[in-house]
N, C-alpha and C positions, 0 to 999 in steps of 0.2 A: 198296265198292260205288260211291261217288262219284268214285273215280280212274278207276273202269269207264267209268261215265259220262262223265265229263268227256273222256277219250279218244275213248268213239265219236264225242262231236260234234266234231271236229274236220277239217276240210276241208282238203283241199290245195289249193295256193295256185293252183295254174289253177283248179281248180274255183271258188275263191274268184270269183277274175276272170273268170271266165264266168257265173257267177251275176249280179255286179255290175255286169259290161259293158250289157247289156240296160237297166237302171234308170239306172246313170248316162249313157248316151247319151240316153235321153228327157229327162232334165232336164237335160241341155247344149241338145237341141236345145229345148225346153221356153223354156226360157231366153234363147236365142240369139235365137228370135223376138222376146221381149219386148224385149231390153237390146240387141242387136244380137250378131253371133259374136265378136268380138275380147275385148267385155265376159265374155262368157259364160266363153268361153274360159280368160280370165286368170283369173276367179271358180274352175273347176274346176281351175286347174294349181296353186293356191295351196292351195283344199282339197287336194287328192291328194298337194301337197308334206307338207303336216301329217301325216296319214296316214302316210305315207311314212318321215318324221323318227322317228314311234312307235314304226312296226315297226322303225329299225335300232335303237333304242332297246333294242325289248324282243326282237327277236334277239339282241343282245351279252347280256343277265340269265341267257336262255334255255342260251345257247351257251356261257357265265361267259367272257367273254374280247370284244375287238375287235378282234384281230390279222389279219393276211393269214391265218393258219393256219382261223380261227373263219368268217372269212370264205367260204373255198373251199367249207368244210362247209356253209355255207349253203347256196351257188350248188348246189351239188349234191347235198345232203336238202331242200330246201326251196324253190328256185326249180327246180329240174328234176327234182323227185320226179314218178315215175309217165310217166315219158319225155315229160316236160312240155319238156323244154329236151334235144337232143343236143350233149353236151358235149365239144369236142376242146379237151386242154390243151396249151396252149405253154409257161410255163413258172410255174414254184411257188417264190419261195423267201420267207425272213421280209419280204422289202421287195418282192416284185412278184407278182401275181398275171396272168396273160393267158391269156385261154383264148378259143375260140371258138364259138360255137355255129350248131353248121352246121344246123339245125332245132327249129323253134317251132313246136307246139300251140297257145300263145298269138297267134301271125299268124292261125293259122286257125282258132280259134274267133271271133275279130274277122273275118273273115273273112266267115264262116257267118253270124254273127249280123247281119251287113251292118254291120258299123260299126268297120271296118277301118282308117276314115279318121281314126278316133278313138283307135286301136291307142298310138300313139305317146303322148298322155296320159294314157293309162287305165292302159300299162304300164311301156314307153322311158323315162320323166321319172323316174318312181320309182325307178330306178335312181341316177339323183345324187343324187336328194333323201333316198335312205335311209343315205347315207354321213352325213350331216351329222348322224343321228342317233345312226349304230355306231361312226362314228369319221372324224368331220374330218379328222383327217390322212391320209386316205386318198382318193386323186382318182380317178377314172375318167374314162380319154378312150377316146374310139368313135368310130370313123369311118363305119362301116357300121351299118344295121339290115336285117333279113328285112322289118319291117315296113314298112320306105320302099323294098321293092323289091329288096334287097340278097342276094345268093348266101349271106350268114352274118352274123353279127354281133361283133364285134372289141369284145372286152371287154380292157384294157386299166386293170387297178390298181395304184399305188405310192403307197406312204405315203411322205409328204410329207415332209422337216424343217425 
């Protein structure tokens, strides 16, 4: 009964961030007033790195592995569950990962929720900062986002040596 449980509560990860979007943009701007936005700013992209570092953390436990392999699974059970993320892959092998995604749920819930502007910290960032948590030796470079305007976004991983 309690695996029952603990299963229904469980949200997916847009859902998560549209839940969260809403709260944590009043207290950036909440803040921003107070302390000035660059303060504020720098305050939330330090939180949300922490965060961020957790979850690669306790993705890699979840997933038993931090390889390119554990990683893909991610991006697509759990960053693009529920056609949260449309995923085109470029290529897959033990040392690169690149894929692209030609459409975000997450733009346009930020979007909606009017705090689109904020898209890029809330969501964008967590992307490098959860490697540092699943596994350092593995970079992401991106040229593009959907959320800065961009036709896809150019996901681009290799593990490092």
């Amino acid at each position: 009964m309690k695996d029952e449980k603990k299963h229904s509560l469980k949200i997916t990860h847009l859902k998560r961030r549209e839940v969260q979007a809403p709260i944590v943009s009043s207290l950036i701007r909440g803040f921003a007033n107070e302390i000035g936005y660059e303060n504020a700013i720098g305050i939330a992209k330090e939180v949300i790195r922490e965060d961020a570092v957790l979850s690669g953390k306790t993705l890699a436990e979840e997933y038993s592995g931090n390889s390119i392999s554990e990683l893909s699974k991610i991006a697509k059970e759990v960053w693009a569950k529920d056609v949260a993320l449309e995923i085109k892959m470029v290529k897959e092998t033990e040392k690169e990962l690149f894929f692209d995604v030609t459409h975000c749920r997450y733009a346009e819930i930020y979007e909606k929720l009017g705090v689109k502007n904020l898209g890029c910290i809330l969501s964008c960032i967590r992307d490098f900062y959860f490697l540092e948590g699943f596994n350092p030796k593995i970079t992401l470079k991106r040229t593009i986002t959907i959320m800065e305007g961009g036709d896809y976004c150019d996901f681009r991983y290799v593990v490092e040596e």
